[in-house]
C-alpha positions as CSV (number, residue, x, y, z in Angstrom):
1,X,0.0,0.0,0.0
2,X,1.0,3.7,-0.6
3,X,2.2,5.4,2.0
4,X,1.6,9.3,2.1
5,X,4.6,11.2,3.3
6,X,2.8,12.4,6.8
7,X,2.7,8.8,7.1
8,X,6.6,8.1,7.0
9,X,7.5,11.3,8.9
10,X,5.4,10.0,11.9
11,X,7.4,7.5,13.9
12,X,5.1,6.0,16.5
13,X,7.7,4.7,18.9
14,X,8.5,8.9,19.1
15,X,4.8,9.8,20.2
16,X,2.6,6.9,21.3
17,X,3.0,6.6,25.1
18,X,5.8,8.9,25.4
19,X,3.8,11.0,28.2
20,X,3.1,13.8,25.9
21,X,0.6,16.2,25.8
22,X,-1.6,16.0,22.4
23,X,-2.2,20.0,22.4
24,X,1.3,20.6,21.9
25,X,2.2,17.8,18.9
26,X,2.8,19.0,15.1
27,X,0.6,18.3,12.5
28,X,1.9,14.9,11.0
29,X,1.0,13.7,15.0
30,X,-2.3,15.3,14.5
31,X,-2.8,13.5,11.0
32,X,-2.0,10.0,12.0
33,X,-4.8,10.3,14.8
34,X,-7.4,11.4,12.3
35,X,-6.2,8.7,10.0
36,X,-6.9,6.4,13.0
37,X,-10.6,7.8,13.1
38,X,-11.4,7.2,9.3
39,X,-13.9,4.5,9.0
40,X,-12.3,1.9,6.1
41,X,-14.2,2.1,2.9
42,X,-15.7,-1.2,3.5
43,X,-17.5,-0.1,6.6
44,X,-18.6,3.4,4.8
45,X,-19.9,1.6,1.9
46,X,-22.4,0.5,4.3
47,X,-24.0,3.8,4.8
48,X,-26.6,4.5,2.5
49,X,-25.3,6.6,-0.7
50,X,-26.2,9.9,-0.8
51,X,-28.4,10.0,-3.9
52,X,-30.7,7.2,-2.2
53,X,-34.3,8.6,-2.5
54,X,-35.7,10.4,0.5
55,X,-38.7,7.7,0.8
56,X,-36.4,4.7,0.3
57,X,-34.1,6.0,3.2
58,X,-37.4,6.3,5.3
59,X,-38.2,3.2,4.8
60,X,-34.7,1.7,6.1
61,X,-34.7,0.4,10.2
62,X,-32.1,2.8,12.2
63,X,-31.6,2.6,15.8
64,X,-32.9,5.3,17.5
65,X,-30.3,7.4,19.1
66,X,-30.5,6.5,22.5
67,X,-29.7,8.5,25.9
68,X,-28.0,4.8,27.1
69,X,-24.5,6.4,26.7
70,X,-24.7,8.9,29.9
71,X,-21.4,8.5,31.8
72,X,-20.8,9.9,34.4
73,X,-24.3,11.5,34.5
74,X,-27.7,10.1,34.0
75,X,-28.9,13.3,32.2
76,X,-26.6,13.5,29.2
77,X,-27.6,12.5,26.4
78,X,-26.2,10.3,24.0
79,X,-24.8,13.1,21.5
80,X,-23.3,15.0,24.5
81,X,-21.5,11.8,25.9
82,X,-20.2,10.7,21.7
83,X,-18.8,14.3,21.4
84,X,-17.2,14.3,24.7
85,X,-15.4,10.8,23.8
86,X,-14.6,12.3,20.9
87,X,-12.8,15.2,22.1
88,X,-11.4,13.1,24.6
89,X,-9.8,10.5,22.3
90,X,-6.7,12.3,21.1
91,X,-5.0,12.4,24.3
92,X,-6.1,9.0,25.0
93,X,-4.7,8.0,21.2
94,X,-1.6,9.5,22.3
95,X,-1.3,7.9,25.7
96,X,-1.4,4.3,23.7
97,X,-5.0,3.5,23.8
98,X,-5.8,1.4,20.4
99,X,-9.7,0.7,21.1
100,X,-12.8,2.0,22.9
101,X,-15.5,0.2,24.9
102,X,-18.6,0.4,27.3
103,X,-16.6,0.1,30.6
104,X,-20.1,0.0,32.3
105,X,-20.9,-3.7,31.0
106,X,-17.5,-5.0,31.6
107,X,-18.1,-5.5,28.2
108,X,-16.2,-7.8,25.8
109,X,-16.3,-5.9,22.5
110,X,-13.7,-4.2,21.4
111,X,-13.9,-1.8,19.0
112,X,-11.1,0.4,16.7
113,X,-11.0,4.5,17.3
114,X,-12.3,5.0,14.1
115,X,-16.1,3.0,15.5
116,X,-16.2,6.8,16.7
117,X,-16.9,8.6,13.6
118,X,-19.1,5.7,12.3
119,X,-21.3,6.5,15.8
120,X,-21.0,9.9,15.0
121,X,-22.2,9.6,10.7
122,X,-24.9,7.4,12.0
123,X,-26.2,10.0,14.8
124,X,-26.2,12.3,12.2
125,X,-27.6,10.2,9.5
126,X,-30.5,9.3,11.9
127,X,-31.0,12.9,12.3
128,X,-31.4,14.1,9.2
129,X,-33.9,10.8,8.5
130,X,-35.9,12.4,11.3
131,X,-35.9,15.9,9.5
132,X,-37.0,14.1,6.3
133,X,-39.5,12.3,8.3
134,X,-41.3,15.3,9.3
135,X,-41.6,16.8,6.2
136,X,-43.4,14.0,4.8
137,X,-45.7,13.9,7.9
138,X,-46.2,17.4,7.2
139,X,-46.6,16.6,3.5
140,X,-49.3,14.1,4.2
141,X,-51.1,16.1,6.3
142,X,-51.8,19.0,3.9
143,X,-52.4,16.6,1.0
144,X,-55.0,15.0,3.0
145,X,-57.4,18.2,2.3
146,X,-58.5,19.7,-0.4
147,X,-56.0,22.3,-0.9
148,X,-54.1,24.7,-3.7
149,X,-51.0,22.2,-2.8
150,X,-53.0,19.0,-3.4
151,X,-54.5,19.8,-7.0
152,X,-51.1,20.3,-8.1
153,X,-49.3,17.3,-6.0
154,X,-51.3,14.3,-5.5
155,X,-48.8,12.6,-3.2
156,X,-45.3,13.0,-0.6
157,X,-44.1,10.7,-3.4
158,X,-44.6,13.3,-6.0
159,X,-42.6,16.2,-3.8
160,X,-40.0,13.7,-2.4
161,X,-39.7,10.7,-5.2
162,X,-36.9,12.0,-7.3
163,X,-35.0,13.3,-4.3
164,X,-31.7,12.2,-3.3
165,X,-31.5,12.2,1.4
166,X,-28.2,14.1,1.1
167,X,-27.4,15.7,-2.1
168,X,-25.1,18.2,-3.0
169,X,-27.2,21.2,-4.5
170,X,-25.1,24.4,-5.8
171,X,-27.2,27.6,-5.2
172,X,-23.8,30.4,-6.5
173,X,-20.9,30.4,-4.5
174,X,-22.6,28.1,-2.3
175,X,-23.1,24.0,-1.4
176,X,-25.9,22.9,0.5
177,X,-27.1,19.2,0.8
178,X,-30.9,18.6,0.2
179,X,-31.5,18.1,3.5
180,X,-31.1,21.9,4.4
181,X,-34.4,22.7,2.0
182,X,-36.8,20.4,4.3
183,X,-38.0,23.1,6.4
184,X,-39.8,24.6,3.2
185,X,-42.1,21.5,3.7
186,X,-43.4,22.0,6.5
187,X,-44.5,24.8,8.9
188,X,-41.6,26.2,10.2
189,X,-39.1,29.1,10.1
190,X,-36.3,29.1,7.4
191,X,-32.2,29.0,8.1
192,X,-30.5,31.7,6.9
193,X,-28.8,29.5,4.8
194,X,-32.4,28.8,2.8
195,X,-32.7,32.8,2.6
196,X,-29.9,33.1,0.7
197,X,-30.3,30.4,-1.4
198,X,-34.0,31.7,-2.5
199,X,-32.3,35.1,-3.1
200,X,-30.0,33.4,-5.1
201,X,-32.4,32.1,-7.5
202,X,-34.8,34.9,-8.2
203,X,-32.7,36.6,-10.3
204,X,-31.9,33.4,-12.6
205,X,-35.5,33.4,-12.9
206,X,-35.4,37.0,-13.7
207,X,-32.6,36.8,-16.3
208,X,-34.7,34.7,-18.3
209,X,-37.6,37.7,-18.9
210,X,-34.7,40.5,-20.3
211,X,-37.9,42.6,-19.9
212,X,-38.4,42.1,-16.5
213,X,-34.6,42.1,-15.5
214,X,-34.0,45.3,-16.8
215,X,-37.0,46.8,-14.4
216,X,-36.2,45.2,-11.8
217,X,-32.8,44.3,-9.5
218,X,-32.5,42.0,-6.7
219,X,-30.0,42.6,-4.2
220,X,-27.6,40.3,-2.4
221,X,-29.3,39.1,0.8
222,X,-27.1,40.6,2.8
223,X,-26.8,44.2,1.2
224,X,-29.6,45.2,4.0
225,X,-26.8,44.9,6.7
226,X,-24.5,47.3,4.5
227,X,-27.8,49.9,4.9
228,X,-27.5,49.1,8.6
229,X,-24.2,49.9,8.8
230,X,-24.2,53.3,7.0
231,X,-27.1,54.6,9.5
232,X,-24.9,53.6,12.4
233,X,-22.0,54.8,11.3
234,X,-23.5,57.8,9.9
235,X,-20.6,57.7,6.5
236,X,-20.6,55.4,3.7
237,X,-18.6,52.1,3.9
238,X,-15.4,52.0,2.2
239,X,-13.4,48.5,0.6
240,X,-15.1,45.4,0.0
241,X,-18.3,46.1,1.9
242,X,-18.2,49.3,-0.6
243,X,-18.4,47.4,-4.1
244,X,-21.6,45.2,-2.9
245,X,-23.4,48.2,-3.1
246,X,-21.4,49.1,-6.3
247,X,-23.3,46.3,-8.2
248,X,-26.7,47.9,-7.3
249,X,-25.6,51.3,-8.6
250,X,-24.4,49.5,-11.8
251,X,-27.7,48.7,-12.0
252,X,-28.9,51.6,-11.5
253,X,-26.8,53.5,-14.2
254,X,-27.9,50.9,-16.7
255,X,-31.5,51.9,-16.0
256,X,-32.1,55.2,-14.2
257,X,-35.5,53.8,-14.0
258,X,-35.2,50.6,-12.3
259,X,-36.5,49.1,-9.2
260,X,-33.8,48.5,-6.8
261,X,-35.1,45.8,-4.1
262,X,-33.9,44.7,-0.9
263,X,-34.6,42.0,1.4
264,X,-34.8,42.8,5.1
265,X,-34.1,40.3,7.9
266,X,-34.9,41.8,11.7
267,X,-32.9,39.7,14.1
268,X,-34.2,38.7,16.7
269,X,-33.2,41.2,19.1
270,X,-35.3,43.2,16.5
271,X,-38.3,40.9,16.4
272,X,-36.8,38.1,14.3
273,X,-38.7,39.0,10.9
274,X,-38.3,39.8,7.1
275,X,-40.0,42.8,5.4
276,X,-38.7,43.7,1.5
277,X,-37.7,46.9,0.7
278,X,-37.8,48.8,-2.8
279,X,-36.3,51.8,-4.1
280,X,-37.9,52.8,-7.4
281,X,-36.0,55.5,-9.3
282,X,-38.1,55.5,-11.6
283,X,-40.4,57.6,-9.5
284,X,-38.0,58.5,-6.5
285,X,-40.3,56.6,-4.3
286,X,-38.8,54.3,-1.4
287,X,-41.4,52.2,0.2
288,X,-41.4,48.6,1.9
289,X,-44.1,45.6,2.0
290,X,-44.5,43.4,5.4
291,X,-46.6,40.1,5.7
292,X,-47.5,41.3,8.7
293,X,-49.1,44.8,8.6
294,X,-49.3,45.5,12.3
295,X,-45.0,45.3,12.3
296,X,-43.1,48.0,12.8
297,X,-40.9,49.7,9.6
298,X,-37.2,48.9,9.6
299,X,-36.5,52.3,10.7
300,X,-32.7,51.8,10.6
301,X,-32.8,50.7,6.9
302,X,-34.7,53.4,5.7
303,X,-32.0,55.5,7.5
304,X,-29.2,53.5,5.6
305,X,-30.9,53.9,2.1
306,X,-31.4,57.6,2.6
307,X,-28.3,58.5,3.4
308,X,-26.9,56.0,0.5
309,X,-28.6,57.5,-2.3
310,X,-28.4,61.4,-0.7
311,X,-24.7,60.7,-1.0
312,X,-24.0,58.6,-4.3
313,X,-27.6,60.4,-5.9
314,X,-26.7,63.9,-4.7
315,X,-28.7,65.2,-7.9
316,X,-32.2,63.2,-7.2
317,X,-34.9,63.6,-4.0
318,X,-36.3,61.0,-3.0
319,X,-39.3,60.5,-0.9
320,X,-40.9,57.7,1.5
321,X,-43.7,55.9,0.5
322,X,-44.4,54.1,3.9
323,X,-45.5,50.5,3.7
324,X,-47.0,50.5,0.1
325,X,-45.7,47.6,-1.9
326,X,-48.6,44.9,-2.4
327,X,-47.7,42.0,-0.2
328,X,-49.2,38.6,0.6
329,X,-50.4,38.2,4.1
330,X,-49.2,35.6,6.3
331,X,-51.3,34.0,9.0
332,X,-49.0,31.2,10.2
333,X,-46.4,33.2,11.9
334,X,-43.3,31.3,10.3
335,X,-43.3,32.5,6.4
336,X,-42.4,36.0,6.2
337,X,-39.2,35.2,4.7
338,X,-41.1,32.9,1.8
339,X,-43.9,35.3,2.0
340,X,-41.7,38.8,1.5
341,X,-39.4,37.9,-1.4
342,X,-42.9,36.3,-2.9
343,X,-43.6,40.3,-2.8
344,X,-40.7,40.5,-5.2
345,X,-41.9,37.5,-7.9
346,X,-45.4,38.9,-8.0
347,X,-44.1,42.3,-9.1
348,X,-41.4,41.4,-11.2
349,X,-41.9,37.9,-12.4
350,X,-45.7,37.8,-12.3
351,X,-45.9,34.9,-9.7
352,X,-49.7,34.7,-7.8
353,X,-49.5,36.8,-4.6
354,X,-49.2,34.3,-1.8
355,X,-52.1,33.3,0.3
356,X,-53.1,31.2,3.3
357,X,-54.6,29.2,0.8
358,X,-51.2,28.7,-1.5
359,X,-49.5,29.5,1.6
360,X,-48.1,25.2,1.0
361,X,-48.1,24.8,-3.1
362,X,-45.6,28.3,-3.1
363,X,-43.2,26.4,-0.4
364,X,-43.2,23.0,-2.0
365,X,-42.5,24.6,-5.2
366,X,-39.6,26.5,-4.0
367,X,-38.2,23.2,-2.6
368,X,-38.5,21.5,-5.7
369,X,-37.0,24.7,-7.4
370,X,-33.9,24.5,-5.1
371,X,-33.7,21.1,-4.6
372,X,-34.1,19.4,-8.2
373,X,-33.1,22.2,-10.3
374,X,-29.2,22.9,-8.2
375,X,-29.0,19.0,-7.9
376,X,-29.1,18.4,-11.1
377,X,-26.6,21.5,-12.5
378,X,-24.1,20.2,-9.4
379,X,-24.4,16.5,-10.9
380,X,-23.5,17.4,-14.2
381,X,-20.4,19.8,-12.9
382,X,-19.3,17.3,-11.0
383,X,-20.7,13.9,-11.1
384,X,-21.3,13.3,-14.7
385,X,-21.6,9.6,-14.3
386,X,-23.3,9.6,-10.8
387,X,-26.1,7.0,-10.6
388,X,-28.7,6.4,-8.3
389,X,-27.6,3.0,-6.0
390,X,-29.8,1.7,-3.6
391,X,-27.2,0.5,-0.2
392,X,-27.7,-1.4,2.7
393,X,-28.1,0.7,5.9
394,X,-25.3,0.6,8.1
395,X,-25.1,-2.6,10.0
396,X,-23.1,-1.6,13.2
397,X,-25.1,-0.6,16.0
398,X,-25.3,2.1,18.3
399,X,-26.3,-0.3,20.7
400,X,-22.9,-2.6,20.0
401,X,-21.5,-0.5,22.8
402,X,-24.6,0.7,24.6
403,X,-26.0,-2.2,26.2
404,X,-28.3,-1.7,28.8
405,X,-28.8,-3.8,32.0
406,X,-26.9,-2.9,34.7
407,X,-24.8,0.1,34.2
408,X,-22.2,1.2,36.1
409,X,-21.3,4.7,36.9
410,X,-17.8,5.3,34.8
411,X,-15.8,8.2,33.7
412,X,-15.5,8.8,29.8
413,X,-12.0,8.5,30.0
414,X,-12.4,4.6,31.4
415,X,-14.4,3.8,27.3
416,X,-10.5,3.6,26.0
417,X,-8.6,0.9,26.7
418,X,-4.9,-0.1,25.5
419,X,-5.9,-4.0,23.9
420,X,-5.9,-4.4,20.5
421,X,-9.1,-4.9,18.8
422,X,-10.3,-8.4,18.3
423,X,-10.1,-7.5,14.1
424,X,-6.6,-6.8,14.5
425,X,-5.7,-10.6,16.0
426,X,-9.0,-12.6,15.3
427,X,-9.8,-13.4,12.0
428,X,-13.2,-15.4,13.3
429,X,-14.3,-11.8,14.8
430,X,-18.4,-11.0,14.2
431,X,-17.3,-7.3,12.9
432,X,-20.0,-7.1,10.7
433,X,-23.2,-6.7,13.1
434,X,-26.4,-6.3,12.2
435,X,-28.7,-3.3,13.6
436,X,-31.8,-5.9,14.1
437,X,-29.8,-8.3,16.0
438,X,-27.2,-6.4,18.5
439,X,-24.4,-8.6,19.6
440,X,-25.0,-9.6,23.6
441,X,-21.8,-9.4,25.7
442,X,-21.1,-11.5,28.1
443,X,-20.7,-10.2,32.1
C-alpha cells in the first residue's frame, strides 16, 4: 500500500505513550490520529449513498439514538457523551489506547478508534432521516385536504420521489445538501442558509424575462446589513463592503429607471422577521411591504438607504412611501421570509400573490426549485456519471457498545482501553453486526 509522506515522517515509537501532551504535537502527530478515526471504505460503503431517495431511506430500520450512553451523568444524552469521547480520544490515542468500549458492562467488545466517527455519521444520518421524516408527515397532512398544494401534488411521493437524502445542490458560491431545503415542507421558520439560497435564485429566474430584468434588481441578501451599517456609522462604507453596493448602482446607471429591491431580515433582538424593501428611481419613491401589517418599519434601513442614495444620488430627491408595496399576508407566523421575497416574484416575475390558501403549493414549489433544479446543475459539474444505488443501511449498532442492564457509573476516560481490537488478531471476529440483531456481551 502507498504510503503518504505524513505517514513516513510519523514515527510512532516517538509519540505513542511517550507522556506527551496532544495540544502541543505537530501536524503529522495530529494526522495520524485522524487517520486512526477514518472508518475503512468497506465499513462506509455500508452507509446509505447519498443519492438514495428520501422515501427509500425512510423506509430503512435505524436505531434510534438513544440516551443509554450517559457516563458519568444520568442526564446526558447520548450526543453530548459521543462528542465528549470524541474530544477526549486524542489524548487517549496518544497515551497508547488502540480501542474504545462500554466500561459499564464489563463489556467484551472491542472496537477500533475509528467506530467513533461511524457513531457519530450514524447519529447524524439518523437525524437528518428524522428531518426528512417530518416533512413528509407534514406533507401528508396537507395533502389530505382539499388544498391549492393538493391539485397540483397528488402525493409525498410526487414532492419527495426523485430526491436524493443528502445531495449536494449548488445555489452560487454556495453548497448545501438537500437536507437543508426540508424546512420549506413543512410549517416552520427558514435557516438563513435557505434565505440566501431563495435570493440566489430569483434573479436566474429574472434573467430569463430580459424585460423584467432590466426593471427590476435584486439585491444580495445581505446588502440590507451594508444599509444598517451606514445609519450607524452615519458615513458610507469603504473597501469590500463598498463594491456590494457598487453592483446595485451599476444597475442603476444601466436603468435610471429601475427598481432597486432589498430584502430585510430583523434579528431577533429586533423581532426576528423579514419585510422587503424597494427603491424605485423611476419615480423616486422608497417604500417597503410586510406580511405582517401590524410590524413596525425597519427604521434603521430606511436611515441607511437615505443617506446612501443622498450621498452617491446627490442630484435626485427621493421621498418615502411608507408601507405600500402589495404583499401577501401571512397567517401562520413562520413564512415572512417565503412570504416577503414572494412580494418580489409577484411584481417582477408575475408569480400569484401568496395566500393562506397557497401558503403550502408556493413552499413546495420552492423546494423543488432548489432542490431538483441545483441538484441536477451540481451533478453534471461534477458527477457526470453519478447514478442512483440503492445500499444497505449501516449494520453496526449504536447499541454494539450501549447495552443496557446494569450500568455502572464510569468516567469517559475509562471507554479507551490499551488492547488491540479483536479485528486486529482474530480473523473469526463478528465485525459485521447487524442493527436488528445487536451482539450480547457476556458479564
Amino acid at each position: 500500500m502507498d504510503t503518504t509522506p505524513a505517514e513516513v515522517s510519523f514515527q510512532a515509537s516517538d509519540w505513542i505513550g511517550q507522556g506527551k501532551q496532544y495540544k502541543d504535537v505537530p501536524m503529522t502527530v495530529s494526522a495520524a490520529f485522524l487517520r486512526q478515526l477514518a472508518p475503512p471504505d468497506d465499513i462506509l460503503a455500508l452507509h446509505p449513498a447519498r443519492t438514495l431517495g428520501v422515501m427509500d431511506v425512510l423506509k430503512m430500520h435505524f436505531p434510534e439514538v438513544s440516551p443509554a450512553l450517559t457516563s458519568p451523568n444520568a442526564d446526558t444524552w447520548f450526543y453530548g457523551a459521543l462528542q465528549r469521547l470524541r474530544d477526549a480520544a486524542s489524548q487517549h490515542w496518544l497515551d497508547g489506547a488502540q480501542s474504545i468500549r462500554d466500561p459499564r458492562q464489563r463489556a467484551e467488545l472491542f472496537l477500533p478508534l475509528w467506530a467513533i466517527s461511524v457513531l457519530e455519521d450514524l447519529t447524524k444520518i439518523a437525524n437528518i432521516r428524522e428531518q426528512w421524516k417530518a416533512a413528509r408527515w407534514a406533507l401528508n397532512q396537507s395533502l389530505g385536504h382539499a388544498t391549492a398544494l393538493s391539485r397540483v401534488f397528488s402525493s409525498a411521493q410526487m414532492v419527495l420521489g426523485d430526491v436524493g437524502w443528502n445531495v449536494d445542490t449548488q445555489h452560487g458560491n454556495w453548497v448545501f445538501p438537500t437536507y437543508t431545503f426540508a424546512p420549506l415542507l413543512k410549517a416552520a421558520m427558514l435557516t438563513d442558509d435557505v434565505t440566501q439560497c431563495i435570493v440566489n435564485y430569483l434573479p436566474k429566474r429574472l434573467a430569463e424575462n430580459p424585460v423584467a430584468s432590466f426593471a427590476h434588481y435584486l439585491a444580495p441578501s445581505r446588502a440590507y446589513n451594508l444599509l444598517e451599517n451606514i445609519a450607524k456609522k452615519k458615513s458610507l462604507l469603504t473597501g469590500r463592503l463598498r463594491s456590494i453596493l457598487q453592483v446595485v448602482e451599476d444597475a442603476v446607471n444601466q436603468n435610471p429607471e429601475v427598481q432597486v429591491w432589498f430584502p430585510v431580515f430583523r434579528p431577533p433582538t429586533d423581532s426576528g422577521h423579514q419585510q422587503i424593501l424597494r427603491v424605485n428611481f423611476g419615480t423616486s419613491r422608497i417604500a417597503y411591504g410586510d406580511s405582517l401589517p401590524s410590524w413596525s418599519p425597519p427604521t434603521a434601513v430606511l436611515r441607511g438607504v437615505q443617506m446612501w442614495l443622498k450621498n452617491r444620488f446627490p442630484n435626485r430627491k427621493f421621498s418615502s412611501g411608507g408601507r405600500t408595496i402589495v404583499c401577501g399576508v401571512q397567517e401562520d407566523g413562520v413564512s415572512c421570509i417565503p412570504a416577503s421575497l414572494n412580494a418580489f416574484a409577484a411584481a417582477a416575475l408575475g408569480d400569484g400573490l401568496w395566500t393562506p390558501e397557497t401558503r403550502e403549493l408556493i413552499r413546495v414549489q420552492l423546494f423543488r426549485r432548489l432542490v431538483c433544479d441545483a441538484v441536477s446543475f451540481f451533478l453534471s459539474l461534477f458527477y457526470p456519471s453519478l447514478r442512483r444505488r440503492h445500499t444497505a443501511p449501516p449494520r453496526l449498532s449504536l447499541r454494539e457498545i450501549l447495552n443496557d442492564p446494569d450500568p455502572e457509573d464510569a468516567a469517559i476516560e475509562d471507554a479507551f482501553d490499551a488492547a488491540e481490537c479483536p479485528s486486529d488478531t482474530n480473523d473469526d471476529d463478528e465485525s459485521h453486526m447487524d442493527v436488528n440483531e445487536p451482539q450480547q456481551s457476556e458479564h
